[in-house]
C-alpha atoms as an extended CHARMM CRD file, in Angstrom:
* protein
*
       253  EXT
         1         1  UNK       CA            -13.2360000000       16.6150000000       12.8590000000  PROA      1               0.0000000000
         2         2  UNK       CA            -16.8990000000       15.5490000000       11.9320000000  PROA      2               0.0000000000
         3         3  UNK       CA            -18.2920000000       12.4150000000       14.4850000000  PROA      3               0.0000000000
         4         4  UNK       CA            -20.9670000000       10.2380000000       12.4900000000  PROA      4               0.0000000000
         5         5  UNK       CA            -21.0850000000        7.5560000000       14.9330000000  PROA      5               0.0000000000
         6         6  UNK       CA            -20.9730000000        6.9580000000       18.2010000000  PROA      6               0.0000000000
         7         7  UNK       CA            -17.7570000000        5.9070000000       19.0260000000  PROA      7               0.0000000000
         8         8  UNK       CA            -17.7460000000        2.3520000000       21.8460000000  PROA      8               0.0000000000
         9         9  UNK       CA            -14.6410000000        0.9910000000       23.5560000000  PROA      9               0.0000000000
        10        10  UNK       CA            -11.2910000000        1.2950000000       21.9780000000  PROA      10              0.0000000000
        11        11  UNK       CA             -8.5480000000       -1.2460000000       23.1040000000  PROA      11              0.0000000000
        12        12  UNK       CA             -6.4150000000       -1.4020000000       19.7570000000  PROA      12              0.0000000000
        13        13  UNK       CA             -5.4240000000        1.1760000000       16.8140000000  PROA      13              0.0000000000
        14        14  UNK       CA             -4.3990000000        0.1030000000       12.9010000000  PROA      14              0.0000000000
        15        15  UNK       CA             -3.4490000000        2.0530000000       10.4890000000  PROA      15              0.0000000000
        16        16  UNK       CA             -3.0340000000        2.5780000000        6.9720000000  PROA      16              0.0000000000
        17        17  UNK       CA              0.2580000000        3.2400000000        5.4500000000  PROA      17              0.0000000000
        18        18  UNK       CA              0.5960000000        5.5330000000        2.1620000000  PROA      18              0.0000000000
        19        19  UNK       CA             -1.7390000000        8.4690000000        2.2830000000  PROA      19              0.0000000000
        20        20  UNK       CA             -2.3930000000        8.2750000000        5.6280000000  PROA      20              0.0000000000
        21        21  UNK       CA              0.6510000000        9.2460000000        7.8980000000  PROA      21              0.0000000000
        22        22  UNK       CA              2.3570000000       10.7520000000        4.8070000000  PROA      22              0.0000000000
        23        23  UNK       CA              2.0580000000       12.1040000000        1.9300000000  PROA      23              0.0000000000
        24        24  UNK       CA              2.7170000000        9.0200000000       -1.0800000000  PROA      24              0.0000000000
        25        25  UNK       CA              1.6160000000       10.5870000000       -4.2210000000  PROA      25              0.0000000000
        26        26  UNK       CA              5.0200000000       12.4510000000       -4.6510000000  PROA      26              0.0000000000
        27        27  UNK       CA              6.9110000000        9.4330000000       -3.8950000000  PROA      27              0.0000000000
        28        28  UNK       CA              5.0950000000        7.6290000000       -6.5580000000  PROA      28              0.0000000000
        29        29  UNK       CA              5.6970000000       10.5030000000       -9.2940000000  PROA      29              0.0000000000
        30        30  UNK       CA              8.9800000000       10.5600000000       -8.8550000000  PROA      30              0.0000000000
        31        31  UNK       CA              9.7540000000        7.0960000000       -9.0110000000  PROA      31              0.0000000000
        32        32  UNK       CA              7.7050000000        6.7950000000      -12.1460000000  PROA      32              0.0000000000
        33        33  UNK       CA             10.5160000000        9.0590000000      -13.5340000000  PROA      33              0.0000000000
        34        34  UNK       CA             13.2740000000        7.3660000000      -12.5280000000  PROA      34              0.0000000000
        35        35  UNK       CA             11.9260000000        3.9630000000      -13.3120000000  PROA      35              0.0000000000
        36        36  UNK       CA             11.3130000000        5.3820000000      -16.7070000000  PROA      36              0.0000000000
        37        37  UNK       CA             15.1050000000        6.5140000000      -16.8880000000  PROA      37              0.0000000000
        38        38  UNK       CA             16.1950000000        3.2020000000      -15.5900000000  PROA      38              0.0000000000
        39        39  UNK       CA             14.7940000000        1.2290000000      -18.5530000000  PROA      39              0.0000000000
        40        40  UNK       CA             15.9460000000        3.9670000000      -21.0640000000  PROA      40              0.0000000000
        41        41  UNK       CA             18.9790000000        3.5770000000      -20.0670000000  PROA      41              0.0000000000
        42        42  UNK       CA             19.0780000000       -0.4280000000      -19.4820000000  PROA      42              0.0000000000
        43        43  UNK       CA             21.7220000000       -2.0190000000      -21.9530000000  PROA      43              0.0000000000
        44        44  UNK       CA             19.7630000000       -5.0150000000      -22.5950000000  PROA      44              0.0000000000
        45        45  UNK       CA             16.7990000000       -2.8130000000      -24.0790000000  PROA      45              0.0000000000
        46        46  UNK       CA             18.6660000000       -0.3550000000      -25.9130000000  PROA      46              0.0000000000
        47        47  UNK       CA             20.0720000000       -3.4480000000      -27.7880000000  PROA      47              0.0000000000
        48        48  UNK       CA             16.4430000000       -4.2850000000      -28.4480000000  PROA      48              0.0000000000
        49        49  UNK       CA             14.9890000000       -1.1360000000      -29.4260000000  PROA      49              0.0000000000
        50        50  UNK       CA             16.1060000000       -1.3620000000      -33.0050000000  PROA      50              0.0000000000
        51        51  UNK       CA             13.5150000000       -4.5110000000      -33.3540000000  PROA      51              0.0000000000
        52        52  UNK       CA             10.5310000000       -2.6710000000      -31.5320000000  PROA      52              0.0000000000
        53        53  UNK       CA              7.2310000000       -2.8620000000      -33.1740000000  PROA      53              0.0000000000
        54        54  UNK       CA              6.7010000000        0.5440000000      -34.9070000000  PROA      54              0.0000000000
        55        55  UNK       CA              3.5800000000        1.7610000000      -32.6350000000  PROA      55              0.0000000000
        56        56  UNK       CA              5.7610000000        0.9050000000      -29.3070000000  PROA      56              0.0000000000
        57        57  UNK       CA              6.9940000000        4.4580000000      -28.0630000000  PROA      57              0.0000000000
        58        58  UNK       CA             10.6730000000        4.4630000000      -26.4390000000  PROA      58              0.0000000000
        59        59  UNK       CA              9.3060000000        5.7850000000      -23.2540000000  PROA      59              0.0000000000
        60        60  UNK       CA              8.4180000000        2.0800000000      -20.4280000000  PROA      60              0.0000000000
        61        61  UNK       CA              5.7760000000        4.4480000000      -18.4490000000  PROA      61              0.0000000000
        62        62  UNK       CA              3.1630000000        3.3580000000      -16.3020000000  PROA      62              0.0000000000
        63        63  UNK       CA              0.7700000000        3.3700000000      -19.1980000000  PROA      63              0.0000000000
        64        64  UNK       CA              3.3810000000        0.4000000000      -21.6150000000  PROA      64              0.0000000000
        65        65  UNK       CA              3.5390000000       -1.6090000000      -18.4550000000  PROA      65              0.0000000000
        66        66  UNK       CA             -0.4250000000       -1.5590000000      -17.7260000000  PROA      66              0.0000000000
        67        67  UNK       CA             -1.5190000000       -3.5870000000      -20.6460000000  PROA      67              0.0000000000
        68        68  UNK       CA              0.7760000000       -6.5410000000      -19.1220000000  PROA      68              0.0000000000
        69        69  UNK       CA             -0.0380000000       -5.8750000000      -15.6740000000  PROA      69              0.0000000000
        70        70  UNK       CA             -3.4520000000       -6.9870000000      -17.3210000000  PROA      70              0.0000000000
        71        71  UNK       CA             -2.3970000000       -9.6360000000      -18.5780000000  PROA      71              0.0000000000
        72        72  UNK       CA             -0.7300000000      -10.9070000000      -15.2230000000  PROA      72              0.0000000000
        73        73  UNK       CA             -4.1840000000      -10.5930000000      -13.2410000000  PROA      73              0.0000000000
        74        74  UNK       CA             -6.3050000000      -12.2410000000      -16.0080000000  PROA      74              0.0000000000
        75        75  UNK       CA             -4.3210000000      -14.9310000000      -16.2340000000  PROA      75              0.0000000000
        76        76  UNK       CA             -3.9790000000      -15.1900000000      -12.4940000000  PROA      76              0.0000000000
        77        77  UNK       CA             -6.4430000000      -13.3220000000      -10.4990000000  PROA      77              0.0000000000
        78        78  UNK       CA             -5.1170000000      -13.4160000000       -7.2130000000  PROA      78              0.0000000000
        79        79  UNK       CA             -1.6550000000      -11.3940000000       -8.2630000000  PROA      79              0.0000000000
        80        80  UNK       CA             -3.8140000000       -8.3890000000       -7.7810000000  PROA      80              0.0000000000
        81        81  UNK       CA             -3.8160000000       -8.8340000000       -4.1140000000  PROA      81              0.0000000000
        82        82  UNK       CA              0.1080000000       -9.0340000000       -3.9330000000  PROA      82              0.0000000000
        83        83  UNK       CA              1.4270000000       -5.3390000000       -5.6760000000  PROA      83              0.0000000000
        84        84  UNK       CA              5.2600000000       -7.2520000000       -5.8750000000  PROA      84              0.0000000000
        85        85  UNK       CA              4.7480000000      -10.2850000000       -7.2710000000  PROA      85              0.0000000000
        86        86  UNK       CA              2.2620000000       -8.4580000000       -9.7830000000  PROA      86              0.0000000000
        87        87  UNK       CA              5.3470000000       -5.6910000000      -10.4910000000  PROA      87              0.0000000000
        88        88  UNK       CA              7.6230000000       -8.4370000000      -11.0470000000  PROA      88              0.0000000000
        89        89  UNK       CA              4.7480000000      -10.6820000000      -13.5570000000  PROA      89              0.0000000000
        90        90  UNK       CA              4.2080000000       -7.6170000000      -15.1430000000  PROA      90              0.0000000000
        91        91  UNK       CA              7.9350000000       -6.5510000000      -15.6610000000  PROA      91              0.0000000000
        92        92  UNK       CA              8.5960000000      -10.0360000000      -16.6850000000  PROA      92              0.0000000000
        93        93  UNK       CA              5.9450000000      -10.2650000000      -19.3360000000  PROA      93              0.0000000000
        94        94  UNK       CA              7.0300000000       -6.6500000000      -20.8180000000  PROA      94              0.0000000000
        95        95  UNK       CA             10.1610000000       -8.2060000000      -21.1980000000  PROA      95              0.0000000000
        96        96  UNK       CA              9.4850000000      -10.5620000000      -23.1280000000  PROA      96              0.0000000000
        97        97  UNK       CA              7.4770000000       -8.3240000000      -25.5580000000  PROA      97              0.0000000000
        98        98  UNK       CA             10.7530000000       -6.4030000000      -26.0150000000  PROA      98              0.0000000000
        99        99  UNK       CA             12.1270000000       -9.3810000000      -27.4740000000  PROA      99              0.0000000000
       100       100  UNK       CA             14.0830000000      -10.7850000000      -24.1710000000  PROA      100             0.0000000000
       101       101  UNK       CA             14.4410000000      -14.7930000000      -23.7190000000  PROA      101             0.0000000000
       102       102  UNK       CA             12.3760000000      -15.8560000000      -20.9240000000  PROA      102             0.0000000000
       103       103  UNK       CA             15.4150000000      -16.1880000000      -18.8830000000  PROA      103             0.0000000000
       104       104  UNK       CA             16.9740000000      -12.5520000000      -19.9540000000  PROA      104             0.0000000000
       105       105  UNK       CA             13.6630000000      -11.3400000000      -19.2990000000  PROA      105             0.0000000000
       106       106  UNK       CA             13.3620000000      -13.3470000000      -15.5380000000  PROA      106             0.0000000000
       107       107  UNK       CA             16.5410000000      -11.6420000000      -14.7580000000  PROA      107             0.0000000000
       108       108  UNK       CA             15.5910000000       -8.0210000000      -15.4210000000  PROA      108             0.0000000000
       109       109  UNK       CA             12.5470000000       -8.1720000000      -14.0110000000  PROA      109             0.0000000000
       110       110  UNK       CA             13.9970000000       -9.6350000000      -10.4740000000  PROA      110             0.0000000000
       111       111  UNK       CA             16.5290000000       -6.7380000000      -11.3530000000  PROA      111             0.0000000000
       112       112  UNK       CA             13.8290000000       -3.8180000000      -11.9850000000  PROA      112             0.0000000000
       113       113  UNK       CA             11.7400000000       -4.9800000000       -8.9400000000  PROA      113             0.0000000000
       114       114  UNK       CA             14.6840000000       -5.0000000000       -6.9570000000  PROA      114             0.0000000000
       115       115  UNK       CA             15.6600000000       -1.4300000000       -7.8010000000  PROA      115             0.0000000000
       116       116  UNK       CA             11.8610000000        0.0470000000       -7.2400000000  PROA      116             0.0000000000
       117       117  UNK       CA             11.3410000000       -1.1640000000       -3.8550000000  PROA      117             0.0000000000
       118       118  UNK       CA             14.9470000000        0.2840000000       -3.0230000000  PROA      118             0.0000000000
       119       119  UNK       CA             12.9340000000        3.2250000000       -4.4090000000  PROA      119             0.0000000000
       120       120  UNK       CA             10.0270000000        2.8740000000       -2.8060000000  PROA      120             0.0000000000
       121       121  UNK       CA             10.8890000000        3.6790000000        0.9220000000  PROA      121             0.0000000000
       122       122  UNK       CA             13.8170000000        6.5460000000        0.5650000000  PROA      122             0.0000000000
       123       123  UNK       CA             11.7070000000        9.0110000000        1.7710000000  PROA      123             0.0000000000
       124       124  UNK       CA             11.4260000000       10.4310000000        5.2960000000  PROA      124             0.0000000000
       125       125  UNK       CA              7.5240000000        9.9460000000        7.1820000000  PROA      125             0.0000000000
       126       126  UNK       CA              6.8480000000       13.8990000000        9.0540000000  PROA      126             0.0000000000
       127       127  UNK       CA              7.9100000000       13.7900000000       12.4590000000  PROA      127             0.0000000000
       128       128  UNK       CA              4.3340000000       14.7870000000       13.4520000000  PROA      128             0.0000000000
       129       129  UNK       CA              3.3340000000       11.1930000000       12.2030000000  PROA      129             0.0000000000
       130       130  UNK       CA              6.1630000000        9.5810000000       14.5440000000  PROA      130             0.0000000000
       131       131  UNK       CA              5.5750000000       12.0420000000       17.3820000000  PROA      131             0.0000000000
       132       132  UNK       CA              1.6740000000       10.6210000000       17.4930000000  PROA      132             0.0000000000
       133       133  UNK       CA              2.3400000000        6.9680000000       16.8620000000  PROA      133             0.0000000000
       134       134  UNK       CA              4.9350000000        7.1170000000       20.0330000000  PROA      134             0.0000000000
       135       135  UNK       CA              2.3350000000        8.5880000000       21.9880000000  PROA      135             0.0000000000
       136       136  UNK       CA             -0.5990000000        6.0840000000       21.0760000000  PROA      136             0.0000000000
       137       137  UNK       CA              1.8250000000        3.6210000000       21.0680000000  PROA      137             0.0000000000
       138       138  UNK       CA              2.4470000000        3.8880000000       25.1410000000  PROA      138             0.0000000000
       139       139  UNK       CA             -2.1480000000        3.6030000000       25.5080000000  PROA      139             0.0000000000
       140       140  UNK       CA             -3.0840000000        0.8230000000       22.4160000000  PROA      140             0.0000000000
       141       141  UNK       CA             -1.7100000000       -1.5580000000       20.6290000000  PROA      141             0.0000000000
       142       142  UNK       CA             -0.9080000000       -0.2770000000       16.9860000000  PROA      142             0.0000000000
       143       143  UNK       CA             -1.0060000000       -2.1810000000       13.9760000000  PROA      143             0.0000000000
       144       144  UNK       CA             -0.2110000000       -1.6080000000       10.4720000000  PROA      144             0.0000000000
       145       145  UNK       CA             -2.6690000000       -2.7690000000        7.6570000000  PROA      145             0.0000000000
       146       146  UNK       CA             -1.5960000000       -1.9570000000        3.9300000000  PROA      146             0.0000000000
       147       147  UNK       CA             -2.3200000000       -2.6420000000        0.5120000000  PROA      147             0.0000000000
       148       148  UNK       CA              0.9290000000       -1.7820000000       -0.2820000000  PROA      148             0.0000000000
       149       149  UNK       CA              4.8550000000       -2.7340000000        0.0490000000  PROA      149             0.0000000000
       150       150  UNK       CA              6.8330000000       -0.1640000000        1.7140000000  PROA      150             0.0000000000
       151       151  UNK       CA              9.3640000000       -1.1000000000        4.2520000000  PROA      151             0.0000000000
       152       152  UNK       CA              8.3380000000        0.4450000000        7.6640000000  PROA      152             0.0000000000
       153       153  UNK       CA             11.6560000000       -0.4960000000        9.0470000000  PROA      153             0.0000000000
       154       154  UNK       CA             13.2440000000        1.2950000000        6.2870000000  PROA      154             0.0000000000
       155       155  UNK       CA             11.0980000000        4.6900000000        7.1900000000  PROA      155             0.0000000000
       156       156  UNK       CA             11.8290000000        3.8370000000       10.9220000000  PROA      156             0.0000000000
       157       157  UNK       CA              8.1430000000        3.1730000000       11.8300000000  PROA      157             0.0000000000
       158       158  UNK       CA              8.0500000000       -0.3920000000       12.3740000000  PROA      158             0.0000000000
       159       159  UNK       CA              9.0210000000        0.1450000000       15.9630000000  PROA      159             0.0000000000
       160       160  UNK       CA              5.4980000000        1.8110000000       17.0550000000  PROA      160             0.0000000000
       161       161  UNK       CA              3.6380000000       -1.7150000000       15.5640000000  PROA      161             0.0000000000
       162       162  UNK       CA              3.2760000000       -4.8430000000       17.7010000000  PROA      162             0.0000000000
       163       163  UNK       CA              1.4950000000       -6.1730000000       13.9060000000  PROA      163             0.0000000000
       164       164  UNK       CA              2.4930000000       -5.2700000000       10.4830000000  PROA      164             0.0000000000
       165       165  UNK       CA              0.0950000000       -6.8650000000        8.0170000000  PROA      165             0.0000000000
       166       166  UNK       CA              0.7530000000       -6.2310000000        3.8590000000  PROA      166             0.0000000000
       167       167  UNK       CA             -1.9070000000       -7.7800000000        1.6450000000  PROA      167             0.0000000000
       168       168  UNK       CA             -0.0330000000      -10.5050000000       -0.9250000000  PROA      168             0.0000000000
       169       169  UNK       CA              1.4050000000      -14.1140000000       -0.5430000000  PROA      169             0.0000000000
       170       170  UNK       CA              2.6460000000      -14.4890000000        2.8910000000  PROA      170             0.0000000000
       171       171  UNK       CA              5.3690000000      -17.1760000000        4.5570000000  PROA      171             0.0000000000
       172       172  UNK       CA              3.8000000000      -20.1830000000        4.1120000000  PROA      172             0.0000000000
       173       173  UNK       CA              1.6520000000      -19.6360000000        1.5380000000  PROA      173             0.0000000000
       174       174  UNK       CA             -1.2850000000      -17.9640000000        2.7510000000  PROA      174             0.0000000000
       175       175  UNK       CA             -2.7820000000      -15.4380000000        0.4440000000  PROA      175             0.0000000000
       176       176  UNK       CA             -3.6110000000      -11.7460000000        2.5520000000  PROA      176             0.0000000000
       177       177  UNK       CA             -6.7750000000       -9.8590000000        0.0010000000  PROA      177             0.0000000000
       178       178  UNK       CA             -6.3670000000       -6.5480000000       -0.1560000000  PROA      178             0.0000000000
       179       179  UNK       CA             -8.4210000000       -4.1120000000        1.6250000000  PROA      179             0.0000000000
       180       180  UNK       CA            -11.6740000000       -3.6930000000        1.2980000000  PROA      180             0.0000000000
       181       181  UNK       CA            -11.3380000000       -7.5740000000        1.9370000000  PROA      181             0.0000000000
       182       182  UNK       CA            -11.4280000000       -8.5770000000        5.2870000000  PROA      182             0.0000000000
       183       183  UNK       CA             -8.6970000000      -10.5270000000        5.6610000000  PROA      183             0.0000000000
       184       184  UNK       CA             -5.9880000000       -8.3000000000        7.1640000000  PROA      184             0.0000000000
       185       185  UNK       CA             -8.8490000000       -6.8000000000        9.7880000000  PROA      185             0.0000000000
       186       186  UNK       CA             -9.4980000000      -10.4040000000       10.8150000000  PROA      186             0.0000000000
       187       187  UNK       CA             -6.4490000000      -11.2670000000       11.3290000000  PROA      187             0.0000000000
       188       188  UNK       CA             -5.5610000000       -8.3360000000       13.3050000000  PROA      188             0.0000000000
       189       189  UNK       CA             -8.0810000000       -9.1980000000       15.7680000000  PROA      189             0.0000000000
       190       190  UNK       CA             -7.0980000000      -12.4690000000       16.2550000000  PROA      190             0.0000000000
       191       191  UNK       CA             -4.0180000000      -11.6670000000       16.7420000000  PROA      191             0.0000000000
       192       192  UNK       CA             -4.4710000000       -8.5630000000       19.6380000000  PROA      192             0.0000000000
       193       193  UNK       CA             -7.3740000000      -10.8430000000       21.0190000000  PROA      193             0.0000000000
       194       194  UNK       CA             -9.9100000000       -8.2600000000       20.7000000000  PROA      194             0.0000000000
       195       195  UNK       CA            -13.0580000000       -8.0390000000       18.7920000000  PROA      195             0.0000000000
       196       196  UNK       CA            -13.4360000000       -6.1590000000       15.5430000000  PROA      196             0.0000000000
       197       197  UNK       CA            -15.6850000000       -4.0270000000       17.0750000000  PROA      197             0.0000000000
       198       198  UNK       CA            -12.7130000000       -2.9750000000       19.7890000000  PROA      198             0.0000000000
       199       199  UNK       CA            -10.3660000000       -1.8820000000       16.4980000000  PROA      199             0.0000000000
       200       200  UNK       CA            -10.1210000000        1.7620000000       15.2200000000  PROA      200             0.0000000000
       201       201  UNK       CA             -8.9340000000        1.7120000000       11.7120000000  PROA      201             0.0000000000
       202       202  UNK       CA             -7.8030000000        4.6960000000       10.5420000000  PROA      202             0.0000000000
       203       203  UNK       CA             -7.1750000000        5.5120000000        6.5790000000  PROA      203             0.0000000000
       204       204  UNK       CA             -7.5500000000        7.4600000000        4.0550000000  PROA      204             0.0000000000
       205       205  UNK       CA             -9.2260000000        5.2350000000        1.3880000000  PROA      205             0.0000000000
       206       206  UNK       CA            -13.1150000000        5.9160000000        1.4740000000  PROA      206             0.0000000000
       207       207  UNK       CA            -13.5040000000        2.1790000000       -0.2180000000  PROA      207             0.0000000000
       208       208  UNK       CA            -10.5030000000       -0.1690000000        1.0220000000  PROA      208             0.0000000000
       209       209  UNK       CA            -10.2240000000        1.7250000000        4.1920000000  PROA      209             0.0000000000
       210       210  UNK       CA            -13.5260000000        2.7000000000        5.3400000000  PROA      210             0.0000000000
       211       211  UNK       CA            -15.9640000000        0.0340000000        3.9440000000  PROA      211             0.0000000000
       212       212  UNK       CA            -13.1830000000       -2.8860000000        4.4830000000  PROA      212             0.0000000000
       213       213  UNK       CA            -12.9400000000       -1.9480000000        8.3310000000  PROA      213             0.0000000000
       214       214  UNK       CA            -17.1120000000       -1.6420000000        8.5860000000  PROA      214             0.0000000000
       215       215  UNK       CA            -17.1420000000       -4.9310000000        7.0370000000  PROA      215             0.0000000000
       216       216  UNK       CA            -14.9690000000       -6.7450000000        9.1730000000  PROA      216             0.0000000000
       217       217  UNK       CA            -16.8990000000       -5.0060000000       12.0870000000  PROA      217             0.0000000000
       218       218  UNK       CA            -14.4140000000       -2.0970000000       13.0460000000  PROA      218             0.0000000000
       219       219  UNK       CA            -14.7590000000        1.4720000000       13.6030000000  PROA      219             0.0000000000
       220       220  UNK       CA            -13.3100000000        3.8650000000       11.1900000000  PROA      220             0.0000000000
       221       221  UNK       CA            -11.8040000000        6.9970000000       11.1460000000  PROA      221             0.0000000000
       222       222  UNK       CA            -11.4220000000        8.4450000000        7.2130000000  PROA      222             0.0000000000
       223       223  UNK       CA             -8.3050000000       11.1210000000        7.2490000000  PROA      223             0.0000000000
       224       224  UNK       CA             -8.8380000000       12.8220000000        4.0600000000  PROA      224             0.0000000000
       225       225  UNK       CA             -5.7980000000       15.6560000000        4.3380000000  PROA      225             0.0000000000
       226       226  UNK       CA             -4.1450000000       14.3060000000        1.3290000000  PROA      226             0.0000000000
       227       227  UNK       CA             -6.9790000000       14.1880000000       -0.9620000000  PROA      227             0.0000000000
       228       228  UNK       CA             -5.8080000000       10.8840000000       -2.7860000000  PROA      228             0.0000000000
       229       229  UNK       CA             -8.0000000000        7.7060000000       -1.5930000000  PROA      229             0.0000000000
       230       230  UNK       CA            -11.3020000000        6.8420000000       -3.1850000000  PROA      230             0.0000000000
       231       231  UNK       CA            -14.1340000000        9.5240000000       -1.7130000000  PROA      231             0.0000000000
       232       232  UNK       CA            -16.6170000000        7.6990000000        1.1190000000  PROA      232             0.0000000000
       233       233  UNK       CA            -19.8480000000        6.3230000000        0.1610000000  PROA      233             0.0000000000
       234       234  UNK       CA            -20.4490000000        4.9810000000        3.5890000000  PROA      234             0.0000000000
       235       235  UNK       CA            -20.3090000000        6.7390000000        6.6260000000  PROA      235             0.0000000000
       236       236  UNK       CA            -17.3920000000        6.3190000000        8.5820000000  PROA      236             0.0000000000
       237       237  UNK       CA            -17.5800000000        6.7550000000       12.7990000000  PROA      237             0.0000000000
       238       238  UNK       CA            -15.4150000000       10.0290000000       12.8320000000  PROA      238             0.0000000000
       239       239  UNK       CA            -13.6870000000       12.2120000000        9.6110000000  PROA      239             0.0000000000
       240       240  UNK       CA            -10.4100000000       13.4680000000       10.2490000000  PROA      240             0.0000000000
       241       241  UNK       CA             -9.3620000000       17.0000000000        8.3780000000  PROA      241             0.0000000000
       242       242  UNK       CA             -5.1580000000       15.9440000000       10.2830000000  PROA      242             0.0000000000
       243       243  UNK       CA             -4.0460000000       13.2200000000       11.5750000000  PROA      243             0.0000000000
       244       244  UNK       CA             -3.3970000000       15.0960000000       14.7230000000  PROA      244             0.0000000000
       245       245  UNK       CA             -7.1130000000       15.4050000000       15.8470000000  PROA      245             0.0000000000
       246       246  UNK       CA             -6.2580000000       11.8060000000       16.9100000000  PROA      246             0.0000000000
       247       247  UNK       CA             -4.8510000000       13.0540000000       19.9760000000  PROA      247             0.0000000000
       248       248  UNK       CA             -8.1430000000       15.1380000000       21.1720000000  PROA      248             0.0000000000
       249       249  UNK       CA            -10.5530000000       12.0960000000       20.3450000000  PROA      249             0.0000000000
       250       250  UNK       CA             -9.0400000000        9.7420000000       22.3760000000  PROA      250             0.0000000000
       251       251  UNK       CA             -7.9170000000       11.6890000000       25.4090000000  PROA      251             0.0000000000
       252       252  UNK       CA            -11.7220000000       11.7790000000       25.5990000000  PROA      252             0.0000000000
       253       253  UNK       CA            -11.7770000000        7.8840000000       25.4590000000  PROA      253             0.0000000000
């Protein structure tokens, strides 16, 4: 553990998701296979593949789908906050490239989409990330602040939460940024009644984690023990090497 800045008053906790209390980049790869088997293997497509332009490989990787993911955000910029309805855009438009109808191609993608975020939270968080969030969970309010879309009740976290904010399009219209955007940290605050300056935020993102949290006014912890987020280019209050050092800096609270 490194301490940068002084640390004030705590009275609430948030967290990042993926990369922070486990381990996401393995969860990704593997999906990115079967996601790649799924539409080798989808009947509609292999009917198509006969009329595929000559340069289009037979493998849907991450790399086919980026060019319309593109496309998606270009058109509308504010699907890059909102990692589903971008997926589904971006499945949607692929679709149609393969030579789908627009409603063949609706269907599929609702289909795909459906099938990835079944996917995306079969995977089990470490029990040392539970066993901490039980235990902070009895001192501070925790909240959950993510860019992304996994299901916390699926990966039985939900319970330690009293918040669980994801950036995207939310009930009612209202469009979450994601992090380093304020908007989640705001809210958060508003929410628990506490100033920004009363919130740890702890992530693992040296860009959406650490300098979204200073921005909204927070203090920041940067947990680097996966070695996936964006390195820091402002100083954080405290580095983490585990997630566990959590429990020695704030019995000292």
């Amino acid at each position: 553990m490194k301490i940068y800045r002084r640390l004030s008053t705590i009275k609430a906790i948030s967290f990042d998701l993926d990369d922070t209390l486990y381990n996401n980049k393995p969860v990704m790869m593997a999906i990115e296979e079967i996601m790649i088997a799924y539409f080798a293997n989808l009947p509609v497509l292999q009917a198509k593949k006969s009329d595929w332009p000559a340069k289009q490989s037979n493998e849907l990787n991450h790399h086919f789908w980026y060019t319309f993911r593109s496309q998606a955000t270009i058109a509308q910029p504010d699907l890059a906050h909102d990692v589903v309805q971008v997926r589904l855009v971006t499945y949607r438009l692929g679709f149609i490239a393969l030579g789908l109808s627009e409603q063949a191609a609706d269907y599929e993608a609702q289909a795909a989409l459906d099938y990835f975020i079944t996917l995306r939270s079969n995977f089990i968080v470490p029990e040392t990330s539970k066993t901490l969030l039980e235990r902070l969970s009895k001192k501070y309010p925790l909240v959950a602040i993510s860019n992304g879309n996994v299901d916390t009740q699926a990966i039985n976290i939900s319970k330690y939460f009293q918040y669980i904010y994801h950036a995207g399009w939310q009930a009612g219209g209202t469009l979450l940024r994601q992090k380093p955007c304020v908007d989640m940290f705001d809210l958060a605050c508003q929410q628990l009644s506490i100033s920004p300056s009363q919130l740890l935020h702890v992530g693992d993102c040296g860009r959406a984690d650490i300098q979204g949290a200073l921005r909204a006014g927070c203090q920041t912890a940067w947990l680097c023990c996966y070695d996936v987020g964006k390195p820091i280019t402002v100083l954080p209050h405290i580095a983490l090497s585990k997630l566990s050092e959590l429990n020695l800096l704030l019995t000292e609270q």
